[in-house]
C-alpha positions in Angstrom: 10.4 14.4 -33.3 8.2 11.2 -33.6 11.4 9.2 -32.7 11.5 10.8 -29.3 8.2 10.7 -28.2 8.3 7.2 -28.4 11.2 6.8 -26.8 10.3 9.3 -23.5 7.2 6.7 -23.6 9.3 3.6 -23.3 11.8 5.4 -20.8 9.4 7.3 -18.4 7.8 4.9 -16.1 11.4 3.1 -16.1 12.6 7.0 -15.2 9.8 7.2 -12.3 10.4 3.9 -10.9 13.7 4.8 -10.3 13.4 8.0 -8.6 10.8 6.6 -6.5 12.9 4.1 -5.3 16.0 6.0 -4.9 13.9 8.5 -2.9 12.7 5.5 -0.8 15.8 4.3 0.1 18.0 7.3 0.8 14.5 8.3 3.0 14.8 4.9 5.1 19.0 4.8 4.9 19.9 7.4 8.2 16.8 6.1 10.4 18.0 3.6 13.4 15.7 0.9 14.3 13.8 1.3 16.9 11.5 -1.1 19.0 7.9 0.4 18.5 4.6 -0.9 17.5 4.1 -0.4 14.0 1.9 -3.3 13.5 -1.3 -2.3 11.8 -4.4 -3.4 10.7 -3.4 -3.2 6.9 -3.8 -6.7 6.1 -7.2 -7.4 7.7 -8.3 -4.3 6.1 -7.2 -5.0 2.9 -8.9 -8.8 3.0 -12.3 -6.7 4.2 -12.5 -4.1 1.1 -11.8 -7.0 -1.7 -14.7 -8.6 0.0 -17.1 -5.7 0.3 -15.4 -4.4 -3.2 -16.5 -7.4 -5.3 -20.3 -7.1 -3.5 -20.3 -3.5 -4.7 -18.0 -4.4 -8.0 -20.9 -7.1 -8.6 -23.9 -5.0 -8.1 -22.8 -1.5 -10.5 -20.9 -4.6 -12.9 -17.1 -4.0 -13.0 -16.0 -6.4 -10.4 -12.5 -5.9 -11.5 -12.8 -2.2 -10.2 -14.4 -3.1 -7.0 -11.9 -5.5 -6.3 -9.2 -2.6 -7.0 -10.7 0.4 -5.0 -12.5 -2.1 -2.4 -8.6 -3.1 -1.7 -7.0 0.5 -1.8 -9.7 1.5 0.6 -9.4 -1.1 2.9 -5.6 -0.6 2.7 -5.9 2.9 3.5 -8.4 2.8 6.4 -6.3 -0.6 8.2 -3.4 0.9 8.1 -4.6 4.1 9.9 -5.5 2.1 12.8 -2.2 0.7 15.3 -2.9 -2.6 17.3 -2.7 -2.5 20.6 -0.4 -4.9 22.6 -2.7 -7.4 24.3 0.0 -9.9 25.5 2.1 -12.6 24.2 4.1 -11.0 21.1 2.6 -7.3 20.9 3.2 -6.9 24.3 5.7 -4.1 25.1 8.5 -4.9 27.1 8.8 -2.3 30.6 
């Protein structure tokens, strides 16, 4: 019984990884692509919570973990918010 235990350890996150990205692509495989603006504020976001991450992080002690959430955070809250097209490349064609 021992034996497999460790092997469902070794094989399940190579078993989830798997499934996730099968799910991923046979999600994205019938979509058409289509000219929209899906630019996001994702990357600026995530730059801003590793910055205010580490300040927290560095205050309570685990910088590592501010770093971590400060980024998730960030991620999550830039990539909530859509850029608007302001001319030159984001602008939408008529």
């Amino acid at each position: 019984m021992e034996a497999v235990m460790d092997f469902l350890r070794a094989a399940l996150p190579w078993s989830v990884v798997g499934l996730t990205l099968a799910v991923f692509f046979a999600k994205n495989a019938g979509k058409k692509k289509e000219k929209e603006n899906t630019e996001n504020y994702g990357a600026e976001g995530m730059s801003l919570g590793m910055c205010f991450g580490t300040a927290i992080g560095a205050s309570l002690h685990n910088i590592g973990l501010g770093i971590s959430l400060g980024m998730l955070i960030g991620l999550a809250i830039g990539t909530c918010m859509r850029k608007e097209g302001q001319g030159g490349e984001n602008a939408q064609e008529e």
